[in-house]
Structure formats: C-alpha cells, structure tokens
N, C-alpha and C positions, 0 to 999 in steps of 0.2 A: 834249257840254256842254249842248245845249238838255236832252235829257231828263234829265237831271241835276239843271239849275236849275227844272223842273216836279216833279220828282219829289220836292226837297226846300223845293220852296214849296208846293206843294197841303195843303192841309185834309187830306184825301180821295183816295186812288188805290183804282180800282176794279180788280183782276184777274180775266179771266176762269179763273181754276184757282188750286189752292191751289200750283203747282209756283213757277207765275209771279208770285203772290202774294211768296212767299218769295224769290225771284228781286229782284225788284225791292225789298224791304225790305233786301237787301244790299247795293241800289246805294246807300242811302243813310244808314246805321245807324241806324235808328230803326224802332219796331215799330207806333207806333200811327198809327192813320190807313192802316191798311190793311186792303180788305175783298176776300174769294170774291165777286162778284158772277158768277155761270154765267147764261148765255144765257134758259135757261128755256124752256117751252110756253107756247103760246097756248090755252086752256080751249075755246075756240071753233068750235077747229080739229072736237074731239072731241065737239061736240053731237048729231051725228047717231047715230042708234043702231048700232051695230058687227053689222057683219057677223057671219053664221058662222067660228067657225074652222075649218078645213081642216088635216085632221091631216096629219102627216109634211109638213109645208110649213112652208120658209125661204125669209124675205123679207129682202133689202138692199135698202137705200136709195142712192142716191148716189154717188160714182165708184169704180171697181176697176179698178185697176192692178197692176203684177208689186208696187210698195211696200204690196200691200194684204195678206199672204199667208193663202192658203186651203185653202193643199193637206194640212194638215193635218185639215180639216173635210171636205174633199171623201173622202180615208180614212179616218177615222172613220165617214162615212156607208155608206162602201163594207163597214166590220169589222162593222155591224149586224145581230144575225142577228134571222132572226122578227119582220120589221118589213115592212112595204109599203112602195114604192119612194118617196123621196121625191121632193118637186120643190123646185126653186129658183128664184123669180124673182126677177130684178133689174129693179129700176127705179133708172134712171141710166144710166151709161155704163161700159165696162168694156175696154180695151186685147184688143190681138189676143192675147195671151198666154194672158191668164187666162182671153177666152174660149174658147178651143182647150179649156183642163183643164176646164172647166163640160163643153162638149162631152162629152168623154171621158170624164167620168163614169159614175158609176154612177147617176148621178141624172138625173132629165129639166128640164131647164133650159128656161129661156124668159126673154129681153131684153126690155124693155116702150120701152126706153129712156123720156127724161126726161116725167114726166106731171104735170098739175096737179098745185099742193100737198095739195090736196082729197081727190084719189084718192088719193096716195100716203100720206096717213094711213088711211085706209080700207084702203088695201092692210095696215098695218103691222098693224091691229086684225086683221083676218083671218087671220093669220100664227098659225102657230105656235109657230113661232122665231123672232125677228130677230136675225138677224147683224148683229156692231160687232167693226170691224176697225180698230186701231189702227196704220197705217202703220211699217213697219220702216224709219224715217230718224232719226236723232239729229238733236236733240233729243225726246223723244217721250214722255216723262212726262206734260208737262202738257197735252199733248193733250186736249180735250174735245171732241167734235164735236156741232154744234148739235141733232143728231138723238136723241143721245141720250136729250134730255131730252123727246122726241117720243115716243121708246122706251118710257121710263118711267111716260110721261101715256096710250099704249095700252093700257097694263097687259098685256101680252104679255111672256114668259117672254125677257127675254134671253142671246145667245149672245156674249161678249164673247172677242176675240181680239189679244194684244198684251202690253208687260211687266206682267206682275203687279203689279208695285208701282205702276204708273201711274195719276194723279187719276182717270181712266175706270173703273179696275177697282175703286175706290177708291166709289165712289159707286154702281157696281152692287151693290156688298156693302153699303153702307150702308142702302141701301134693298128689299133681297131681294129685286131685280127678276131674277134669274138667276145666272149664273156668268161667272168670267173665267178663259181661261185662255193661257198662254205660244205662243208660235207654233209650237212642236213638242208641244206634251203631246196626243196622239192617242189617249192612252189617255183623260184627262181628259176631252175633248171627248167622247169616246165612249161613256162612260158616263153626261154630263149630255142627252146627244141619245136615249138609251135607253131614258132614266127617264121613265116619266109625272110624273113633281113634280120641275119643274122653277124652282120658284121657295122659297126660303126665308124663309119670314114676312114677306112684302113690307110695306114700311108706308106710308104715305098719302106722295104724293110733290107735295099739293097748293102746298106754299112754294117749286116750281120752278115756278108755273106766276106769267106775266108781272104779272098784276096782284097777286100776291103779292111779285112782286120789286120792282116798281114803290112798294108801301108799304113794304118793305124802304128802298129806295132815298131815301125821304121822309123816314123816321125817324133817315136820317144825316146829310141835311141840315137837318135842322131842330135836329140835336145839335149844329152847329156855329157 
C-alpha cells in the first residue's frame, strides 16, 4: 500500500531500466511522470590514458557464480581455430563451480579477486573483450548492471550474455558497443570472439555518463 500511495503521488519516479519503468506505470495507470534514469559512468574514472590492449584477452568484472552461465563462452573459445590461446581474467569473486570450468579450460585464467575501482577500469580499458553476464534467475529482463555503463564509457568491444530481449542487450545494440547473445548460442558467441570487428558503429555514449544524467535529472525537476 505505501509503494502505491508514492507511486501514485510523486511528480516524478525515476526507474533504473526501461523493464521496471513499465513495471511500475502498471502499478498505477498512468504513463506520465515516468523516467529510464540508468546508473551511469563517472568521466573521471576514465582520465588516465588506457592502457594497451592485449589481444585474445577477456576481462569480467564483478561476481561469478553457477547463476552466471559461461560455459557457453568457455566452448566457443575452445571451437576457435587459428587464434592464440586466450586468457581470462576476473576481477571479483567467483564460486567453486565456475572456477573449477575457468580451470579446465582451454583458456589460461587468472583470479585477481576484488581490486581498487581504479584498477579495475584500467583493467576493462586493456581488455579485449569484456564479458556481461546476465544472471539466469527470473526476473531478469530488466536487469542492468552498474558496469555496464563502465563497459561502454572504456570503449572496448562488448561480449554480452543473457535473454536477448533484455534492457541489457537492449542498450549494447543501441550503442554498437558489441553483441548479445542467448546463454546457449555457441555458434554466435563464436563467431563474434573470431571476428576482428567486433563492434558495430558504436556511437558516443557520453549522456550515460553521471554529469550528463545529473543535468538530465535537473531538467525534470525544474519541469515540475
């Protein structure tokens, strides 16, 4: 009942994703007064000059678990012919499971676990690929995770994995930061890991970044 009587008194509700967006304009029948506000980058993070890339190298971010699935990526990298071995490092944390299959691959892995924020943009810029893995738990569409927009502001080639229709996959294709694709397509995965062009006409993704959303954010309260 409280989020009810908020939702149909505010001015203004802000969602992080266009899923939840929609979500919550149904709690209340009314369409206006409702905005995407996404997490966004920090510009700041990204002043230092970016490393070398380091080819046939994927980098994740952030936690991996069995709800994270990979084994798809991990066979694709194995179907690769005519390619030099690659490596994968995580920075984060990662359950016994998934790291046993990292082990066992065909790739040479390495756990950094969790390190400044600092570095691990610098990590991302260095990357190859960055890996974005969309957790197989329902609800999971409106899924956004804060990284993404971390991803995007590296300007490195993303590798998205999870439903296709989801607001995540949804804004990599918006912005031609990479590809997404379903948690079994091994063919798909394996042909965008193959390709030298891995990105499709990216375009400036400067309106995620925080003081962009911040004047975003200005211009609807000053509407009201």
């Amino acid at each position: 009942r409280m989020e009810q009587s908020v939702l149909e008194e505010a001015d203004h509700v802000l969602a992080s994703s266009p899923f939840l967006k929609e979500l919550l304009q149904g709690k209340t029948g009314r369409r206006e007064g409702f905005h995407f506000f996404p997490n966004g980058y920090d510009p700041a993070d990204l002043k230092e000059p970016a490393a070398a890339v380091n080819t046939h190298h994927l980098v994740y971010t952030g936690t991996l678990t069995h709800l994270y699935p990979i084994h798809s990526v991990l066979e694709a990298l194995e179907q690769i012919d005519g390619q030099a071995k690659w490596t994968i490092d995580l920075y984060g944390n990662a359950d016994d499971t998934t790291r046993r299959s990292l082990d066992d691959s065909a790739c040479s892995f390495q756990a950094h676990g969790f390190v400044p924020h600092q570095e691990a943009v610098q990590q991302m810029r260095s990357a190859d690929v960055l890996l974005l893995v969309i957790p197989d738990q329902q609800p999971n569409k409106g899924i956004i995770p804060g990284k993404i927009f971390e991803y995007m502001g590296s300007d490195r080639p993303v590798l998205g994995i999870g439903p296709t229709d989801c607001d995540a996959a949804q804004l990599i294709r918006q912005t031609g930061s990479g590809a997404f694709f379903g948690y079994e397509d091994v063919s798909g995965i394996r042909g965008f890991l193959g390709s030298p062009a891995r990105t499709t006409g990216k375009v400036p993704v400067a309106h995620y970044s925080r003081p962009a959303q911040a004047e975003a954010l200005e211009a609807i309260v000053r509407r009201s």
